[in-house]
C-alpha positions in Angstrom: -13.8 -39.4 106.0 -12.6 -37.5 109.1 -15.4 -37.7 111.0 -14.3 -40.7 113.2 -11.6 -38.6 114.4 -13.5 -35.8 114.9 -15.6 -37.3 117.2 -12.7 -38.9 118.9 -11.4 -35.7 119.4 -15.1 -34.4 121.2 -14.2 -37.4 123.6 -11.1 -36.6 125.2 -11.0 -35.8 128.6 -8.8 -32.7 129.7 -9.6 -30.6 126.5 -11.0 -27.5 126.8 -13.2 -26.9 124.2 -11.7 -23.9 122.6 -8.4 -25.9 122.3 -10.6 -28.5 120.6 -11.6 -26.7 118.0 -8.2 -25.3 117.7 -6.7 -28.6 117.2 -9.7 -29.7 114.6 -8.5 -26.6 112.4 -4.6 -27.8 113.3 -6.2 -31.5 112.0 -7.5 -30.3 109.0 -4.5 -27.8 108.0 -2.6 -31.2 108.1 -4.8 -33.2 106.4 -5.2 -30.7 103.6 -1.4 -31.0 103.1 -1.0 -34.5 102.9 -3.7 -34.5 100.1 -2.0 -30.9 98.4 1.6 -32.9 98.4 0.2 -36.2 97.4 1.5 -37.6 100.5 -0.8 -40.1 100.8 -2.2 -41.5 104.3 -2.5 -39.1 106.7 -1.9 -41.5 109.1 1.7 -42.5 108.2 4.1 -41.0 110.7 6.6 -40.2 108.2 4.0 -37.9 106.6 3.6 -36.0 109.8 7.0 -35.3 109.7 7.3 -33.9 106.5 4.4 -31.7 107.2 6.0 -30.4 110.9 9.6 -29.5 108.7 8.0 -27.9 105.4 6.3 -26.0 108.6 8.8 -24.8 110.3 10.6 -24.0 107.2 8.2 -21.5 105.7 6.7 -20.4 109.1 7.3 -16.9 108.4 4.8 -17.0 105.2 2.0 -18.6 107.6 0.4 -15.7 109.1 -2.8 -17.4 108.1 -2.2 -20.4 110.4 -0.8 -18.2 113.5 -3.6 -20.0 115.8 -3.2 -23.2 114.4 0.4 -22.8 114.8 0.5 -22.8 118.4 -1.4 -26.1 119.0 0.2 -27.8 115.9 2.8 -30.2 117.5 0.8 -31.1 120.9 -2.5 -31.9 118.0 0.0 -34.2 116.0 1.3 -35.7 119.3 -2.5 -36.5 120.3 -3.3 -37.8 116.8 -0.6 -40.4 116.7 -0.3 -41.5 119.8 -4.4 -41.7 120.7 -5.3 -42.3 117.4 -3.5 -43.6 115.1 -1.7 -46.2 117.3 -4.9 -47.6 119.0 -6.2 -47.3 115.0 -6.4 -51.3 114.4 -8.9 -51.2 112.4 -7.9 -48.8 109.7 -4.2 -50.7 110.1 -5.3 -53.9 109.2 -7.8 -53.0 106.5 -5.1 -51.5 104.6 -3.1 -54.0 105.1 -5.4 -56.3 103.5 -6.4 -54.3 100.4 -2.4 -53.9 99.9 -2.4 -57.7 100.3 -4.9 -58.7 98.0 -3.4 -55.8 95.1 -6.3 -53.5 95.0 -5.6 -50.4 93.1 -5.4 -47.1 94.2 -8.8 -45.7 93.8 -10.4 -49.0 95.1 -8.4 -48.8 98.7 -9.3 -44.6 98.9 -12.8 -45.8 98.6 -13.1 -48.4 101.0 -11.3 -46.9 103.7 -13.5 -44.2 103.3 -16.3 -46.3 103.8 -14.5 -48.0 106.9 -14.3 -44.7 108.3 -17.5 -43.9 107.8 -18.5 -47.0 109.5 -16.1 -46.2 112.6 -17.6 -42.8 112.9 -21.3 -44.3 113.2 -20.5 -46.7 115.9 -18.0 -44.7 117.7 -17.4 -45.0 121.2 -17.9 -49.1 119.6 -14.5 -50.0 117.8 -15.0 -51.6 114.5 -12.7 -54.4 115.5 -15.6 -55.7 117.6 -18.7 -54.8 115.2 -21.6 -56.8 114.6 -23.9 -57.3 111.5 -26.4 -55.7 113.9 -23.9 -52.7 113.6 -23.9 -53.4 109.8 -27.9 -53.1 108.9 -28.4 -50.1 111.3 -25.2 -48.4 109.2 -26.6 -49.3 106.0 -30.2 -48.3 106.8 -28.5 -44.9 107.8 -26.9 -44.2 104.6 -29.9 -44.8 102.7 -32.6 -42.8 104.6 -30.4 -40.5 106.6 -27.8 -40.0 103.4 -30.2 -40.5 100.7 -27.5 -42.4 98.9 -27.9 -44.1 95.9 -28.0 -48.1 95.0 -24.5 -48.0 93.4 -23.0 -46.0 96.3 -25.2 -48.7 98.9 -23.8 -51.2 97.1 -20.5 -50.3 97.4 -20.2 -49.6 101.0 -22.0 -53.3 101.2 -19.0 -54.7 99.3 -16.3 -52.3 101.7 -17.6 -53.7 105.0 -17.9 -57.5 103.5 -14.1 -57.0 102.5 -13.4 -55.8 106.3 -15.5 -58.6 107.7 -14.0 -61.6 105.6 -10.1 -60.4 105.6 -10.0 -58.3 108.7 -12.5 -59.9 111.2 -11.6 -63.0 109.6 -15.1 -64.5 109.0 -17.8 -64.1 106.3 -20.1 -61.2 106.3 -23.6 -61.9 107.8 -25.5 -62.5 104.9 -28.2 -61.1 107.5 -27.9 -57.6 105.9 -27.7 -58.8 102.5 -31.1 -57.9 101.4 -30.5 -54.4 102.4 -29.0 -53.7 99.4 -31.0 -53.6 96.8 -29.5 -56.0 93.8 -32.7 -55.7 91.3 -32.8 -51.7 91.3 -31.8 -50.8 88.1 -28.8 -48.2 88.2 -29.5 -44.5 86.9 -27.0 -44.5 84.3 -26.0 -40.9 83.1 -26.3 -40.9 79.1 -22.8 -40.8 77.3 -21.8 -37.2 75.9 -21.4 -37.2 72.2 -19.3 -34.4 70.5 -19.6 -33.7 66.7 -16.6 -33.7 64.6 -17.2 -29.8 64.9 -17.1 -29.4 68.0 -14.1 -31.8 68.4 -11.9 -29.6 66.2 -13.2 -26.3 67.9 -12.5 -27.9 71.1 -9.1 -29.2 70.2 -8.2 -25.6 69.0 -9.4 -23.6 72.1 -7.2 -25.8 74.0 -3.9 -25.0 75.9 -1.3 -26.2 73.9 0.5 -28.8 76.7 -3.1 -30.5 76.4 -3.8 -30.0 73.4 -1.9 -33.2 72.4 -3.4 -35.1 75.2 -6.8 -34.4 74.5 -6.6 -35.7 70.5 -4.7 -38.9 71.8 -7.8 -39.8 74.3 -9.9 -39.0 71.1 -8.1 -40.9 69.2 -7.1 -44.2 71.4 -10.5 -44.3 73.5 -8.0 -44.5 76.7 -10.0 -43.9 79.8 -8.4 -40.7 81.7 -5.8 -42.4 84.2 -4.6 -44.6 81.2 -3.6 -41.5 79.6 -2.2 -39.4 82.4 -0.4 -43.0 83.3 0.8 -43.4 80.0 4.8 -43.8 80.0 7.2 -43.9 77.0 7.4 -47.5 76.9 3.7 -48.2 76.3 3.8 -46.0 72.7 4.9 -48.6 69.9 5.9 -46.1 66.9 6.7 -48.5 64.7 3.5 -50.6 64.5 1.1 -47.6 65.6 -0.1 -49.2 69.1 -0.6 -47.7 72.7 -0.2 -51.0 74.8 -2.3 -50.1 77.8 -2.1 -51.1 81.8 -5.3 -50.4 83.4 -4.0 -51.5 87.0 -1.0 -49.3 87.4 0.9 -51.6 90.0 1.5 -54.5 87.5 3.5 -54.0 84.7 1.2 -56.6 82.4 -0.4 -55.6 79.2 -4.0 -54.9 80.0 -4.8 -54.6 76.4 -3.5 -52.7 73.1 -5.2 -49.6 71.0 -4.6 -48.3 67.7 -2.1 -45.2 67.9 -3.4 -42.6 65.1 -1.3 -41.5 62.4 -2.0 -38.1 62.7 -0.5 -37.9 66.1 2.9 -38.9 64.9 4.2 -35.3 64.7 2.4 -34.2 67.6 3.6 -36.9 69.8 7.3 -36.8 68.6 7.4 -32.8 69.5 5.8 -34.2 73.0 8.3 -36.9 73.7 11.1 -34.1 72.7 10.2 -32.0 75.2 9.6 -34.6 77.6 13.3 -36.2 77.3 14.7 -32.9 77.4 13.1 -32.3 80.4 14.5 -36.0 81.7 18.1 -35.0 80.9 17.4 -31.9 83.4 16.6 -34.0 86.0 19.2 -36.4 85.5 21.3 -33.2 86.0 20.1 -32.9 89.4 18.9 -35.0 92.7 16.8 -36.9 90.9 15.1 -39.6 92.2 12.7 -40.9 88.9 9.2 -41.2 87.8 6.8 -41.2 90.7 5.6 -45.2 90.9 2.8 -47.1 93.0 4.8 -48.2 95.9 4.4 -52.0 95.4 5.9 -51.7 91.6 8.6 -49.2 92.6 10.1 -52.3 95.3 10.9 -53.8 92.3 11.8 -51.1 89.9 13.7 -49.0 92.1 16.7 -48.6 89.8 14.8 -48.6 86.6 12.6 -45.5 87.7 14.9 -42.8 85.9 15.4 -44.8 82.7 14.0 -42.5 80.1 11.5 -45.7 79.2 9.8 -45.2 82.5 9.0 -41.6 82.4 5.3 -40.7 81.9 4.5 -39.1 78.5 2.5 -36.0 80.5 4.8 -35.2 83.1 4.3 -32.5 85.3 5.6 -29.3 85.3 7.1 -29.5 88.8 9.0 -32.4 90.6 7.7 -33.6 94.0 9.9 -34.9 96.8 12.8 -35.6 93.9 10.2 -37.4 91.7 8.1 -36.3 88.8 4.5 -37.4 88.3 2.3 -37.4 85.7 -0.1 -34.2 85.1 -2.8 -33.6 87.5 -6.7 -34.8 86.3 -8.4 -31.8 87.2 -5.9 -29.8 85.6 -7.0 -31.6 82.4 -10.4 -31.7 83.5 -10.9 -27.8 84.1 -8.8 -27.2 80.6 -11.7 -29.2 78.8 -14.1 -28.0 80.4 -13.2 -24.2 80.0 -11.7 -24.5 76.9 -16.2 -25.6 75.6 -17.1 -22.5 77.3 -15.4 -20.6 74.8 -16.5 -21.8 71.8 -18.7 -20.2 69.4 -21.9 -22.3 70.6 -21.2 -22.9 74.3 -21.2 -27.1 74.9 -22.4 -29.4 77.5 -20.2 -29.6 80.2 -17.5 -31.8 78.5 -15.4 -34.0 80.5 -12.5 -36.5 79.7 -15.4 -39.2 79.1 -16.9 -37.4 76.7 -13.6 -37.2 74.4 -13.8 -41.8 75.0 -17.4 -41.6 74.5 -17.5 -40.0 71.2 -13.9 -42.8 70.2 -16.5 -45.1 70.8 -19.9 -43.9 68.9 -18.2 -42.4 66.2 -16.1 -46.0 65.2 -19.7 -47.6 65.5 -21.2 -45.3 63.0 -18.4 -45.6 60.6 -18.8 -49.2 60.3 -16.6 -50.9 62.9 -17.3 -54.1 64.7 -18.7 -53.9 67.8 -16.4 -56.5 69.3 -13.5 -55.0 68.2 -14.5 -51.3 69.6 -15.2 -53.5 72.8 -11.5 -54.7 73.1 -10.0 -51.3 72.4 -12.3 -50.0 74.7 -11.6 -52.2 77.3 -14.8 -53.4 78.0 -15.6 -56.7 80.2 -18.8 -57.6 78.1 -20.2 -56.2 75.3 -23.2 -55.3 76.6 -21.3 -52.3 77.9 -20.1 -51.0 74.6 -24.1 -51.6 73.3 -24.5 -48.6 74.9 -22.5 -46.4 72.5 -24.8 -48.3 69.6 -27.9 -46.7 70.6 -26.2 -43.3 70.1 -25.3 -43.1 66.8 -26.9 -41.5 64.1 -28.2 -44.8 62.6 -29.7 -46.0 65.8 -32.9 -45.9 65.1 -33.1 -47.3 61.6 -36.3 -45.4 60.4 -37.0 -41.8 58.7 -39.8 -39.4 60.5 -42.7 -39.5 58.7 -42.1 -35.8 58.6 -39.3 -36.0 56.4 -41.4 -38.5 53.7 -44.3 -36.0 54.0 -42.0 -32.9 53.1 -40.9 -35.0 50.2 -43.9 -34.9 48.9 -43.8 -31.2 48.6 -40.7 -30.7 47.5 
């Protein structure tokens, strides 16, 4: 994603190049905090401050960085000044993906792709590129990258956003065909567990996720709908998770069943959790971490205990507490099926939705109700689950009738 400003930094005149590869190192130090603290962009002044105080604060425990140290403040006065101000591009794409509402993950991804883009036509700024510029980047990622049609396709749809909202006019449909629409995506097969391995699993596991892992089991959330989940979405009374897939707008998405065995599970959950609220309230607390468009207008509701996520973590960040990390409960799974009796496939997060899904199929449930707990756009998508279960097939081996015979 840095590439761009890598090759900037190859560029400037009066350099010598052992101080440019110091300041790359001094570049990367910083970006690896901002993405450590969960700063954000990098290129957000305000961030660059942070990172120069908590510097100079623990400078002493740094020996690491000694090098780096030296050239920090003249690299971050380069950055800013000849990059990030003369960065019009990156500036206005944002801008426009904040406009239009995209989530989180969808700007990350397309500014990555931007900066992809501004690294392959570099010295040319992307405020002035043409589709020419456009077929010759995509042919690149697909012969020089060997990327893959989703991942083509993606980058297609990343540059048509910057081109219709940034350059302000339609994407050459010139480089449309370079994408190819009728390739059928390589779609990795759904992980199954048995109800076996789901209780081994579930019992290997660390106790503070433990809880969460049975409630994705049991509610078919996708993983940020879990780790999202605050107190206000759980509905005790009628046994429902009301769910907000887009975690800027405070809309129902859609509602799940809430299992019945959970209850005691969860009520020892949200115990801990609001004692850990009334500790905060105790101190400088500023309330749950938010998206930054929802917290304009939930500023003062952001330390009412409704508000606070139900898998907080264990530490507070700038005065706010967020929600658990994902690869902490990704690596928990994942070594937690190591240690079973019969090692597993690599289980992930999907695999405890995946097996929601297949096992409500082959207990009878309709598959347009397992599509709206699921979330699904069209059904076709939850089809897939139907070709897992055990009754897929329909038919007996002729094995089995043969051995019959026998027996």
């Amino acid at each position: 994603m840095y590439d761009w400003v890598k090759k900037r930094l190859q560029q400037q005149s009066g350099v010598r190049l052992q101080q440019r590869d110091a300041w790359w190192r001094a570049l990367q130090w910083y970006f690896g905090y901002c993405s450590k603290k969960r700063l954000g962009d990098p290129f957000n002044v305000e961030n660059g401050n942070i990172f120069l105080k908590d510097i100079q604060l623990h400078k002493s425990g740094l020996s690491e960085h000694i090098e780096e140290w030296a050239h920090l403040e003249d690299t971050l006065n380069w950055f800013f000044v000849e990059v990030v101000a003369l960065d019009i591009a990156g500036q206005s794409m944002r801008a426009a993906l904040r406009s239009q509402s995209m989530a989180y993950r969808t700007e990350k991804a397309y500014m990555g792709c931007l900066r992809r883009f501004q690294a392959y036509i570099y010295p040319v700024d992307a405020m002035r590129a043409q589709g020419s510029d456009v077929i010759s980047f995509l042919e690149h990622l697909k012969e020089k990258k060997g990327l893959s049609a989703s991942a083509q396709r993606q980058s297609y749809q990343s540059l048509s956003f910057f081109f219709s909202y940034v350059l302000h006019f339609e994407a050459p449909k010139c480089f449309a065909y370079k994408v190819p629409k009728n390739e059928v995506p390589s779609m990795q097969s759904p992980t199954v567990l048995s109800k076996e391995q789901l209780h081994e699993l579930f019992e290997l596991l660390p106790s503070r996720f433990r809880c969460m892992a049975r409630l994705q089991y049991g509610t078919g959330l996708r993983t940020m709908e879990l780790l999202r989940l605050r107190v206000r979405d759980i509905d005790g009374d009628r046994r429902r998770l009301l769910v907000r897939s887009n975690p800027a707008k405070v809309h129902v998405s859609r509602i799940t069943l809430l299992p019945e065995s959970l209850a005691s599970s969860m009520n020892v959950q949200l115990n801990r959790v609001r004692r850990m609220h009334a500790e905060d309230l105790s101190m400088s607390y500023k309330g749950a971490a938010m998206p930054a468009k929802l917290a304009q207008g939930y500023q003062a509701a952001r330390k009412e205990w409704k508000w606070q996520y139900v898998f907080p973590h264990s530490r507070l960040t700038d005065g706010m507490r967020d929600h658990i990390r994902e690869n902490s409960y990704q690596n928990a799974l994942r070594t937690a099926a190591k240690k079973g009796a019969k090692p597993q496939c690599v289980v992930t997060p999907r695999a405890l939705r995946d097996s929601f899904a297949t096992h409500l199929l082959e207990n009878g449930a309709d598959i347009c109700k397992v599509q709206q707990l699921l979330g699904h756009a069209s059904v076709k998508t939850t089809q897939i689950y139907s070709k897992l279960t055990k009754k897929s097939l329909g038919m007996v081996s002729p094995l089995d009738n043969l051995n019959n015979i026998y027996a």
